[in-house]
N, C-alpha and C positions, 0 to 999 in steps of 0.2 A: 151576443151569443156566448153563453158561456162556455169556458174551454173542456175538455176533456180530462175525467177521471183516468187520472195513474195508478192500476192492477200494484199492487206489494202482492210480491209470491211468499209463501208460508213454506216454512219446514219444520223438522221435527228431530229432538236430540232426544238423547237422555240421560237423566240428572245421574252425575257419578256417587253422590252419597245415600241417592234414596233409592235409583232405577226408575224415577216416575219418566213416562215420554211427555216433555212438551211441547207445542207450538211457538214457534218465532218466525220473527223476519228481521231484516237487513237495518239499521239505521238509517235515517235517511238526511237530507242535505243538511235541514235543520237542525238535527241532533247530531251531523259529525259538525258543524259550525259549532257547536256548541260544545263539543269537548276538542275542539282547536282552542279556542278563546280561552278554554281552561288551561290548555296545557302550555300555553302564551305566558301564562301568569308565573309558571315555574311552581305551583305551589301544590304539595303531595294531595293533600287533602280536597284541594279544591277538581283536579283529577279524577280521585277518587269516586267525586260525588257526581260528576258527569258521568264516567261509566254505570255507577248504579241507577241513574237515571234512565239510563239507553237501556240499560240491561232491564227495568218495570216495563218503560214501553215497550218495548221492541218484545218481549214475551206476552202483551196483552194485558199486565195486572194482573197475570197470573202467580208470580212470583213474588214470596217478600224480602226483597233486598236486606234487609238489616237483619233477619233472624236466620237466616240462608248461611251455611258452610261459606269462608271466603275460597276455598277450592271449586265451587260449586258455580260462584257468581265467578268468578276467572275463566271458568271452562265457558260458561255462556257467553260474556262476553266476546271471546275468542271467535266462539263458533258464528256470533252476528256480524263482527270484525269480516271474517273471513267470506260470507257472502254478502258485505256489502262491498269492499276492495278488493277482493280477492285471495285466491289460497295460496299465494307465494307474498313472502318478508326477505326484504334482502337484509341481511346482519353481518358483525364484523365476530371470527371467532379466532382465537388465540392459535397457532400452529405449535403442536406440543414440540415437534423439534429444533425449530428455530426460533420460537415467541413469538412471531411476527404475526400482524392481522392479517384476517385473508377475507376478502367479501363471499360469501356463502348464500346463494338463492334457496329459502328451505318452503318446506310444502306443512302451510301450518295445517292441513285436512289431516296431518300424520300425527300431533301432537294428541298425547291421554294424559293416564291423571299416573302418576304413579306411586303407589301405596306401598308401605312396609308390609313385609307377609304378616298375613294373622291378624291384621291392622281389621279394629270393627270400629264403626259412628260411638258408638258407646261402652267404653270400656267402666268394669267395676273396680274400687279398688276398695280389701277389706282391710279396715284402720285396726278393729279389733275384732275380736269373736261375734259383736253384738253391730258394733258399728262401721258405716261403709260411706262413699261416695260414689256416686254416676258419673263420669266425665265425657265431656262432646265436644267436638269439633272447633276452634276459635269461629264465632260469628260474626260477620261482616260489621254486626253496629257495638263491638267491641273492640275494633280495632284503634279505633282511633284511641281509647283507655290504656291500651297496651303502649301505642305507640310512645303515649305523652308520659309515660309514667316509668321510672326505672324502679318501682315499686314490687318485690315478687310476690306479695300477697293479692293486688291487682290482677299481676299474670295469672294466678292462680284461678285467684275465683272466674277469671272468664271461661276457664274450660270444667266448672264444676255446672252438675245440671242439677242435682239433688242429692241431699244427705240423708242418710238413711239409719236405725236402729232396730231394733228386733219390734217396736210396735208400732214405729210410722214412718213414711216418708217424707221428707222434708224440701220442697219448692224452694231454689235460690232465690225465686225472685219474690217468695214471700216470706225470706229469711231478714233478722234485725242487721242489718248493717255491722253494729259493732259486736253481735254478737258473732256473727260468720267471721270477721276477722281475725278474734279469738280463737277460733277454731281453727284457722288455716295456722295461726302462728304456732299453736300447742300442735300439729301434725308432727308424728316423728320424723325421722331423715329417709329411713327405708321408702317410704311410703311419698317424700318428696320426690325419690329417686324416682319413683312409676310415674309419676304424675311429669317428671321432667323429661323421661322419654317419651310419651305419647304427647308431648308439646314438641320436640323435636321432632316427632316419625308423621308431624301433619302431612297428608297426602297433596299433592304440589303439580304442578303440568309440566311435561317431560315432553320432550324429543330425541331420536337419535337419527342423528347426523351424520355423514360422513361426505370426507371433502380429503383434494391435495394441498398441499401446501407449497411454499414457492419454489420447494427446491426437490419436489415431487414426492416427498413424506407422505404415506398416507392415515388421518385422521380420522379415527372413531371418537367421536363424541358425545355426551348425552346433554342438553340443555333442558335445565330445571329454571325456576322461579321467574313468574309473571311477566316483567319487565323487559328478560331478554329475549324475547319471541317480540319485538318492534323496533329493531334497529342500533 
């Protein structure tokens, strides 16, 4: 007699860069087995590729992991994490007056995205009168480029979407190689300047916090970046 089908409950988010609502559900044994095993290994990348894995299925194939905002695919994540284990992370957080750790129960349902004001998906930046670039978001299957490369021409081109002059626009990704290098290297300073603030001002997952500490200090906190929202 065969055994009985297990119901997966469906919900519904939505994407912090675009507004689209989508459908998900929870990980399940086999897929957290599998990003156990990964993170067994100690090794970034291999981490990396379990959660973007969880995060295809677990949305249906709705979602394409590698061209996806890495803010985007973190927020999903998070939101599967959280109703497949739960909406509390116990973490260790600094007590600003005495230094000391303090274990802190936090409520990841509370965490967003949090954006620089003014911050758009697509910012222009005009090189000259004639000529300009598109820039967007780092994408999730550039990171690993980024990561392995202290190269700032690298860093560059991953948040460039298009070049542009007064009678075409120009696709990065059907741009010559050496000749977009050339480009990025000839860019003036001013115009690096813009391009290095919207690489710093990427929108990130935030929380705030608040906790005592040991000696009855009380702590407002905000936690930012990925990693420390699991312990």
């Amino acid at each position: 007699m065969p055994l009985p089908k297990l119901e997966v409950p469906k919900y519904t988010l939505t994407l912090p860069s675009s507004g689209d609502v989508i459908e998900y559900r929870p990980f399940l044994v086999k897929e957290e087995k599998n990003l156990m095993i990964a993170q067994e290994t100690g090794e970034g990348n291999t981490v990396f590729d379990a959660i973007k894995a969880i995060v295809k299925a677990c949305t249906y194939d709705k979602l394409d992991t590698e061209n996806m905002p890495t803010y985007d695919l973190e927020y999903v994540f998070l939101k599967i994490r959280t109703k497949a284990v739960g909406e509390t992370a116990d973490i260790q957080l600094e007590c600003e007056e005495t230094g000391l750790k303090v274990p802190v129960s936090v409520n990841l349902e509370d965490v967003y995205i949090q954006k620089p004001e003014g911050f758009e998906n697509e910012k222009v930046v005009q090189i000259t009168k004639d000529i300009g670039m598109t820039l967007q978001p780092i994408r999730v299957g550039q990171l690993g480029d980024i990561e392995n490369s202290t190269d700032l021409t690298t860093t560059i081109k991953s948040l460039i979407k298009n070049i542009y002059d007064a009678d075409n626009v120009y696709p990065i990704e059907d741009s010559d190689a050496d000749e977009l290098d050339s480009f990025i290297e000839s860019l003036p300073h001013k115009v690096l300047q813009e391009v290095n603030d919207f690489l710093i001002g990427q929108p990130k997952l935030a929380l705030d916090v608040e906790f005592t500490g040991p000696k009855g200090h009380k702590n407002k906190q905000t936690i930012t970046g990925f990693q420390n929202f699991f312990g």
